[in-house]
N, CA, C and O of each residue as an XYZ file, in Angstrom:
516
protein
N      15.384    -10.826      8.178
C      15.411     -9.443      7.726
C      16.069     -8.525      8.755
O      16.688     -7.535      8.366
N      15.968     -8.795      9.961
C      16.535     -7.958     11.005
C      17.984     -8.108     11.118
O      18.691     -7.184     11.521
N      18.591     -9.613     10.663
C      20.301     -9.819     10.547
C      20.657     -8.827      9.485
O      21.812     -8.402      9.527
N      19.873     -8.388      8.546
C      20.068     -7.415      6.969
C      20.346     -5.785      7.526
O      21.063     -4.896      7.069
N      19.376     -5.836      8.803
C      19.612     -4.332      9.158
C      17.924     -3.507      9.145
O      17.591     -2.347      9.387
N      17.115     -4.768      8.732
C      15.633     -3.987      8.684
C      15.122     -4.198      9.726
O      14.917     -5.329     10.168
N      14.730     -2.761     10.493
C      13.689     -3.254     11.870
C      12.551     -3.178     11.327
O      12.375     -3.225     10.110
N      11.281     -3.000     12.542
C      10.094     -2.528     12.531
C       9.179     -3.013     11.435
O       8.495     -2.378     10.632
N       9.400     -4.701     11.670
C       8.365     -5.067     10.571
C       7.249     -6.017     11.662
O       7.376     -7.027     12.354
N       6.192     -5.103     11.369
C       5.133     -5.187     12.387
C       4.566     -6.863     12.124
O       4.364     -7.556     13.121
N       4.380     -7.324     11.011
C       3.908     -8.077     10.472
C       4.516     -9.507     10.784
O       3.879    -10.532     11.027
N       5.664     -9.374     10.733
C       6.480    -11.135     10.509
C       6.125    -11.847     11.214
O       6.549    -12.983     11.000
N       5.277    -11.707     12.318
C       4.835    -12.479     13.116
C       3.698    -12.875     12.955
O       3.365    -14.054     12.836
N       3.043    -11.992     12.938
C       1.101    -11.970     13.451
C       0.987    -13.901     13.003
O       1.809    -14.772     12.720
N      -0.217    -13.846     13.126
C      -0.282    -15.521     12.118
C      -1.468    -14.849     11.321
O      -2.112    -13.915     11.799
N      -1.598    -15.133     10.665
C      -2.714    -15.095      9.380
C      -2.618    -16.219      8.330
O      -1.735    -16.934      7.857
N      -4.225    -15.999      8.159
C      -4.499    -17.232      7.217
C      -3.973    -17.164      6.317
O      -3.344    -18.201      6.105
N      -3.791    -15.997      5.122
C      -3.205    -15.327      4.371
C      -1.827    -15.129      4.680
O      -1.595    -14.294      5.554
N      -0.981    -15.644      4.217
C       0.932    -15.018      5.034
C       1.164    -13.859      3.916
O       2.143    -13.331      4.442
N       0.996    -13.300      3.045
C       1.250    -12.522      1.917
C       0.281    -11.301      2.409
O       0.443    -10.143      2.024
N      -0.589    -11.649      3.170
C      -0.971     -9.791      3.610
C      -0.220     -8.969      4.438
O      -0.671     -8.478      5.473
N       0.609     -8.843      4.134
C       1.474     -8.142      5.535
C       0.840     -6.554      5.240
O       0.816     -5.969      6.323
N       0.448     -5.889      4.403
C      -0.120     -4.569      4.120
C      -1.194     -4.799      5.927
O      -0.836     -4.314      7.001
N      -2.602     -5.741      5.673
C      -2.994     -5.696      6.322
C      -2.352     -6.237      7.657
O      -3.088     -5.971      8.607
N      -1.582     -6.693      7.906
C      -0.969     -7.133      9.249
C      -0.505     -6.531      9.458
O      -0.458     -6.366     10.677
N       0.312     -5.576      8.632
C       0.773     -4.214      9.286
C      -0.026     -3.291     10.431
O       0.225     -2.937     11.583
N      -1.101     -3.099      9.507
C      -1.942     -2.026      9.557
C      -2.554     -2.736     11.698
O      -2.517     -2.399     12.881
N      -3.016     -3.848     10.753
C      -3.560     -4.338     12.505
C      -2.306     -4.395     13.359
O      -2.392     -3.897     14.482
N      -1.539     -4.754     13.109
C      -0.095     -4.397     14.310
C      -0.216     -2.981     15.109
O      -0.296     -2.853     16.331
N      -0.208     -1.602     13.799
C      -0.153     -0.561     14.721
C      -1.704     -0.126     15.414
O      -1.690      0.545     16.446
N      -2.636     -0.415     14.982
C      -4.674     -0.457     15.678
C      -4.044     -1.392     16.667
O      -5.115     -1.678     17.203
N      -3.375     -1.933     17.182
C      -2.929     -2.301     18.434
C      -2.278     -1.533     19.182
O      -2.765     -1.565     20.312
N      -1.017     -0.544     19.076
C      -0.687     -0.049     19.422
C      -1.151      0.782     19.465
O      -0.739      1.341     20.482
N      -1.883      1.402     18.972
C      -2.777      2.515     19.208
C      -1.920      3.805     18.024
O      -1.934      5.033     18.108
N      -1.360      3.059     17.168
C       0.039      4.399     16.220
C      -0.334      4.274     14.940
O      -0.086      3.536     13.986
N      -1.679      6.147     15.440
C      -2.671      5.804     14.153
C      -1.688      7.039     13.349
O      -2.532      7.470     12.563
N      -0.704      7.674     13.141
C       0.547      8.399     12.900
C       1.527      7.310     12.088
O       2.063      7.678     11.042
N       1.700      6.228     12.500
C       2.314      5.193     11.834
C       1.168      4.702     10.533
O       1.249      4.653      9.306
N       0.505      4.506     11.157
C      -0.671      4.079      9.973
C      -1.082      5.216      8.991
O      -1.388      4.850      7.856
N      -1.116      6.156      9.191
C      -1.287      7.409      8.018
C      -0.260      6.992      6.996
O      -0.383      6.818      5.783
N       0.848      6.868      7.838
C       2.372      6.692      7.290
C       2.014      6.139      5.798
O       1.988      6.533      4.631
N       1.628      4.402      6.967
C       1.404      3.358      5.377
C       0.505      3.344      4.622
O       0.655      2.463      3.775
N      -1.011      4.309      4.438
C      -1.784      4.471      3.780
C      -1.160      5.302      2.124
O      -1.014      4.957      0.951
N      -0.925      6.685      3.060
C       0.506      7.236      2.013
C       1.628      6.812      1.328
O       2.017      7.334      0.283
N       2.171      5.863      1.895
C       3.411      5.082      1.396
C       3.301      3.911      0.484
O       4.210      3.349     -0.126
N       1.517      3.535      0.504
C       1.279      2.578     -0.756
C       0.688      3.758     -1.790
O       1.065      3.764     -2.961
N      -0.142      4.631     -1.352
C      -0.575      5.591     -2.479
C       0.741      6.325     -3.321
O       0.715      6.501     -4.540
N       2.017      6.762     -2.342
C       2.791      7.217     -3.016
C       3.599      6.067     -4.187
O       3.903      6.348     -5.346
N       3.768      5.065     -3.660
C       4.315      3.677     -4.477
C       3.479      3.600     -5.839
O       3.967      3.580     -6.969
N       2.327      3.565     -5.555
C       1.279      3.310     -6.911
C       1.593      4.975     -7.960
O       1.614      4.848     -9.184
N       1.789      6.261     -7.402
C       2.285      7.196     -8.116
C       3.256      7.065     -9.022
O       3.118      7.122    -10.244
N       4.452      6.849     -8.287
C       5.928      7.119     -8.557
C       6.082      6.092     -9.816
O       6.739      6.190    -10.853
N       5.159      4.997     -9.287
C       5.672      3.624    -10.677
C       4.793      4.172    -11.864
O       5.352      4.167    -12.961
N       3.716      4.564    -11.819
C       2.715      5.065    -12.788
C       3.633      6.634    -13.779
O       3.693      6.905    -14.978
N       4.171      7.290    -12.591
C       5.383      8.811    -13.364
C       6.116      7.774    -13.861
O       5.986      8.032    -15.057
N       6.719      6.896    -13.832
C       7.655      6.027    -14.749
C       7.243      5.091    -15.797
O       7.955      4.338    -16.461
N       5.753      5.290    -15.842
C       5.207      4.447    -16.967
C       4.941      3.324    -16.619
O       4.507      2.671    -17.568
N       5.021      2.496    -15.233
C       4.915      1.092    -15.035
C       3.637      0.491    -14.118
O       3.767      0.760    -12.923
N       2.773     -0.055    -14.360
C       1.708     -0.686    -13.845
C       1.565     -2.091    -13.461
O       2.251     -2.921    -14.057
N       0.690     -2.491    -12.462
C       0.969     -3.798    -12.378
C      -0.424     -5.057    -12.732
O      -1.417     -5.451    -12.122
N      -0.006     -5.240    -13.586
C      -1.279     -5.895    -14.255
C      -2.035     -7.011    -13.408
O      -3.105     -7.443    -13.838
N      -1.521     -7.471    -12.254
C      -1.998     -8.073    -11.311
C      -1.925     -7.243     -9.810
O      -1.264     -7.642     -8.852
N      -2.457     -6.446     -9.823
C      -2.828     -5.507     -8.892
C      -3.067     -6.155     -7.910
O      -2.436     -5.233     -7.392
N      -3.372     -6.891     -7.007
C      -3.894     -7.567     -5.562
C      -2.766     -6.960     -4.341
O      -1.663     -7.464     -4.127
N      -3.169     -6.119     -3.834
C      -2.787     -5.605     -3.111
C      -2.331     -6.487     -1.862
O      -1.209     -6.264     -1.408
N      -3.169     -7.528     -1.241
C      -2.553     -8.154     -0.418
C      -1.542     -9.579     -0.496
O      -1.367    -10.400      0.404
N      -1.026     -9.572     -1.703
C      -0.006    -10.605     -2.165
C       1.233     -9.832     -3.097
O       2.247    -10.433     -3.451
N       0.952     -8.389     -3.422
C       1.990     -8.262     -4.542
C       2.824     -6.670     -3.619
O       3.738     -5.940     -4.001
N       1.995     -6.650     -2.335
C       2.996     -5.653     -1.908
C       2.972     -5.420     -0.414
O       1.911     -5.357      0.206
N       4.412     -5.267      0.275
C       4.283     -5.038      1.425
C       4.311     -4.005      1.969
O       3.675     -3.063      1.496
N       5.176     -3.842      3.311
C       5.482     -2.811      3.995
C       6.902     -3.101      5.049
O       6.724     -3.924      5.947
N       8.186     -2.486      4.949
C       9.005     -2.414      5.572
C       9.738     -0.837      6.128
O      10.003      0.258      5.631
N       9.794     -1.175      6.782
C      10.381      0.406      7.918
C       9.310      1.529      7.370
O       9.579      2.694      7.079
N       7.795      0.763      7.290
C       7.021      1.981      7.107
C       6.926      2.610      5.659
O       6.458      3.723      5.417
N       7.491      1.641      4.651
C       7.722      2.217      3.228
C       7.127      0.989      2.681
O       7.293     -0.114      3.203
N       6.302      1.237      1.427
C       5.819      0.361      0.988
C       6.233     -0.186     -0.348
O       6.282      0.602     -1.293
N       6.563     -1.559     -0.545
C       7.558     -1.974     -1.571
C       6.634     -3.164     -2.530
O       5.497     -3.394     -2.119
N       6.987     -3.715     -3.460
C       6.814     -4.303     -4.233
C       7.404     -5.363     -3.678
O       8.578     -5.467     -3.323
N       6.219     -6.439     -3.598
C       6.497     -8.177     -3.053
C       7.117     -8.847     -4.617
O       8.233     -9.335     -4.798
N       5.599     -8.625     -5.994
C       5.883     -9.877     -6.554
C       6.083     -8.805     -7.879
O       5.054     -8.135     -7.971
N       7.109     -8.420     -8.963
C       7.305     -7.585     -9.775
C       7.098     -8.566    -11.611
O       7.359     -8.142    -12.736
N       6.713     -9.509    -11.306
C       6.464    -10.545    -12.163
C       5.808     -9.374    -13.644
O       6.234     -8.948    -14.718
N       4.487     -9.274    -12.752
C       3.312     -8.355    -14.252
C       3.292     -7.282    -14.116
O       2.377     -6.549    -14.492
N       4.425     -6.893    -13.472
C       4.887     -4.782    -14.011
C       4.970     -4.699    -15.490
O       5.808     -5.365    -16.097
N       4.277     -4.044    -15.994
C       4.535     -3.674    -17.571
C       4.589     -2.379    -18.285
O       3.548     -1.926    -18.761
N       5.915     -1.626    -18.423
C       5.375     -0.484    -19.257
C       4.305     -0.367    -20.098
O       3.844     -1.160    -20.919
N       3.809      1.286    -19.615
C       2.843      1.749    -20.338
C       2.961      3.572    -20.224
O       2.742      4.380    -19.321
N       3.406      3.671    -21.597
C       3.652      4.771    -21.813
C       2.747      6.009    -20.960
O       3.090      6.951    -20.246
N       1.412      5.478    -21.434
C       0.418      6.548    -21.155
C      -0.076      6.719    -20.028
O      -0.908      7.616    -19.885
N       0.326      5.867    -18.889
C      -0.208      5.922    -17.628
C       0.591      7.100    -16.787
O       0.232      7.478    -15.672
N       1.750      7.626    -17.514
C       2.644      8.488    -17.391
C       2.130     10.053    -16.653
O       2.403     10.703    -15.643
N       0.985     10.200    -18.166
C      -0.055     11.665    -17.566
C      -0.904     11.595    -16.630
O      -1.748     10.698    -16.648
N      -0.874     12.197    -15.975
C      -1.426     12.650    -14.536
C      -3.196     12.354    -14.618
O      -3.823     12.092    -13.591
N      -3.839     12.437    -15.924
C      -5.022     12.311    -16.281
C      -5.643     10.770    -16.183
O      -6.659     10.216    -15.766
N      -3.919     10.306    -17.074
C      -4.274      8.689    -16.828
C      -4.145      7.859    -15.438
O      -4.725      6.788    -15.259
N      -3.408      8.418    -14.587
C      -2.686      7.587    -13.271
C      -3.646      7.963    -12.355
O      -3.844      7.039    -11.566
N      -4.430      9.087    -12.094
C      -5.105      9.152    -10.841
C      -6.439      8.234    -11.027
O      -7.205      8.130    -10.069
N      -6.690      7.643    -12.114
C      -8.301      6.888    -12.207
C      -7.570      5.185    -11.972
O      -8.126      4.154    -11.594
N      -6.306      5.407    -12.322
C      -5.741      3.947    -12.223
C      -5.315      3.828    -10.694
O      -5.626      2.870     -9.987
N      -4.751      4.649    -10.378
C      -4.873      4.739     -8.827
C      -5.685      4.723     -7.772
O      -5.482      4.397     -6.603
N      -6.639      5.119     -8.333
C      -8.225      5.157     -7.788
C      -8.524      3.554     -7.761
O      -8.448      3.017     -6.656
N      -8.761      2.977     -8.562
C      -9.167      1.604     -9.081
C      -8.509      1.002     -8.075
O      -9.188      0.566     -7.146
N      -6.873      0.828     -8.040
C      -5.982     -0.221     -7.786
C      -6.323     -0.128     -6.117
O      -6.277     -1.207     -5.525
N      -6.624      0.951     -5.402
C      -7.022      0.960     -4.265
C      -8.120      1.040     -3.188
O      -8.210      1.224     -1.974
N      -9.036      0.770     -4.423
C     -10.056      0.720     -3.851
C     -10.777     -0.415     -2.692
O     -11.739     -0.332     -1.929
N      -9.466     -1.822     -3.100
C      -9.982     -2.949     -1.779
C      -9.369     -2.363     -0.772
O      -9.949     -2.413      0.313
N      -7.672     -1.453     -0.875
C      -7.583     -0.845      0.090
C      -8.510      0.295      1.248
O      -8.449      0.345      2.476
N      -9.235      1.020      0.399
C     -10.220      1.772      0.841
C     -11.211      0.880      1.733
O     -11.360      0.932      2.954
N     -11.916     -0.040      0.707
C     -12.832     -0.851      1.295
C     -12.447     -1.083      2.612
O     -13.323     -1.183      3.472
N     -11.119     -1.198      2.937
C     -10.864     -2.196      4.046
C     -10.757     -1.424      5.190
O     -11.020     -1.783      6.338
N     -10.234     -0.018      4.704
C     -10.263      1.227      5.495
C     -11.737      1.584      6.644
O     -12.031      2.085      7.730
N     -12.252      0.956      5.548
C     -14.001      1.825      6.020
C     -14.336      0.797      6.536
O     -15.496      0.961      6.912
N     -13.899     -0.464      6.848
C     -14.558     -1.599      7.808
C     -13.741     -2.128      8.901
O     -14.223     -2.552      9.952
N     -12.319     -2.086      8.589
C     -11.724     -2.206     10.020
C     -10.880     -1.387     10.213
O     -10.130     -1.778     11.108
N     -10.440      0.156      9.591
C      -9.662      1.023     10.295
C     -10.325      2.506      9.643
O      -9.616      3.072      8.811
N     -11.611      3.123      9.984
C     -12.440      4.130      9.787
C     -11.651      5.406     10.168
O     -11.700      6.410      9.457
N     -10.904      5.342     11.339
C     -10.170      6.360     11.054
C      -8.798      6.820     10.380
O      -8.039      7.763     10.603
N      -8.793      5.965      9.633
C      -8.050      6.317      8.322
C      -8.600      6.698      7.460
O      -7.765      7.170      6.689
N     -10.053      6.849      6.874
C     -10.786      6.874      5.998
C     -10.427      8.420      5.441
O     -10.295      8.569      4.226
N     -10.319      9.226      6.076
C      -9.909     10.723      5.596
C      -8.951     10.841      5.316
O      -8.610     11.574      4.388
N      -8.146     10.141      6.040
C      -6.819     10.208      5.182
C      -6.246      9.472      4.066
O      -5.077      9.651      3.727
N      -7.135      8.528      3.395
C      -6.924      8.479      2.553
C      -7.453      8.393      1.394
O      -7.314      7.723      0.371
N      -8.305      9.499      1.913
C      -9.396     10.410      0.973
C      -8.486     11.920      0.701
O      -8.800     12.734     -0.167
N      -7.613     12.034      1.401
C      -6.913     13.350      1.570
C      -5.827     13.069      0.679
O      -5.383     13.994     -0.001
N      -5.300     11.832      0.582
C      -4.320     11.611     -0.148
C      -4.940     11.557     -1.540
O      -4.507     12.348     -2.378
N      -5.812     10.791     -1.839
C      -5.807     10.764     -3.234
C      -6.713     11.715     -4.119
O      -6.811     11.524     -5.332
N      -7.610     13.117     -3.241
C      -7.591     14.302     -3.596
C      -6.471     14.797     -3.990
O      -6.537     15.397     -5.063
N      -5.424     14.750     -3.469
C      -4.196     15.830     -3.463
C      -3.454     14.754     -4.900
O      -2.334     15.153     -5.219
N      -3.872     13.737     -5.574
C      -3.117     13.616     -6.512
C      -2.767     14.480     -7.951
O      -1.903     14.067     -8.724
């Protein structure tokens, strides 16, 4: 990925049991560095991802956050696009913030047990949806 032109992928290394969590290997890369500014980053950058596809009508019917999406230069992308499926109605703002809520909630979980001070922020984010 770095011959392509992509730096700053915290993850490609770590070892994990799991190789498809890079969300969380991210996250523990920068709680090492101490770049809790980087980590706001990617809390936001999967909440904004789960938005933007939901304003376009598209959901992912296999939601697992630590196999179907990563993180590169701090932006968070779609690993496995297999069970994206339009849906008209997820479109309104009424429908996407409870689906958003849902889809991130192992993210949350994970917030509040190994990175607590993120916990407001991404309580801040998904108030402000």
């Amino acid at each position: 990925l770095e011959a392509a032109g992509v730096k700053n992928i915290n993850a490609k290394s770590l070892r994990r049991d799991n190789p498809h969590n890079v969300v969380r290997a991210t996250l523990d890369a920068l709680k090492k560095q101490g770049n809790i500014e980087d980590s706001k980053q990617i809390v936001s950058a999967m909440i904004q991802l789960f938005v933007a596809c939901c304003q376009k009508g598209f959901i992912d019917e296999d939601p697992i956050l630590r196999k179907n999406y990563g993180i590169i230069n701090n932006q968070a992308i779609h690993i496995d696009i297999g069970d994206m499926v339009y849906r008209e109605a997820i479109q309104k703002r009424e429908n996407y913030i409870p689906h958003i809520k849902e889809l991130t909630e192992s993210l949350r979980k994970r917030l509040v047990r190994d990175y607590p001070y993120l916990v407001e922020h991404y309580e801040k984010e998904i108030d402000q949806l």
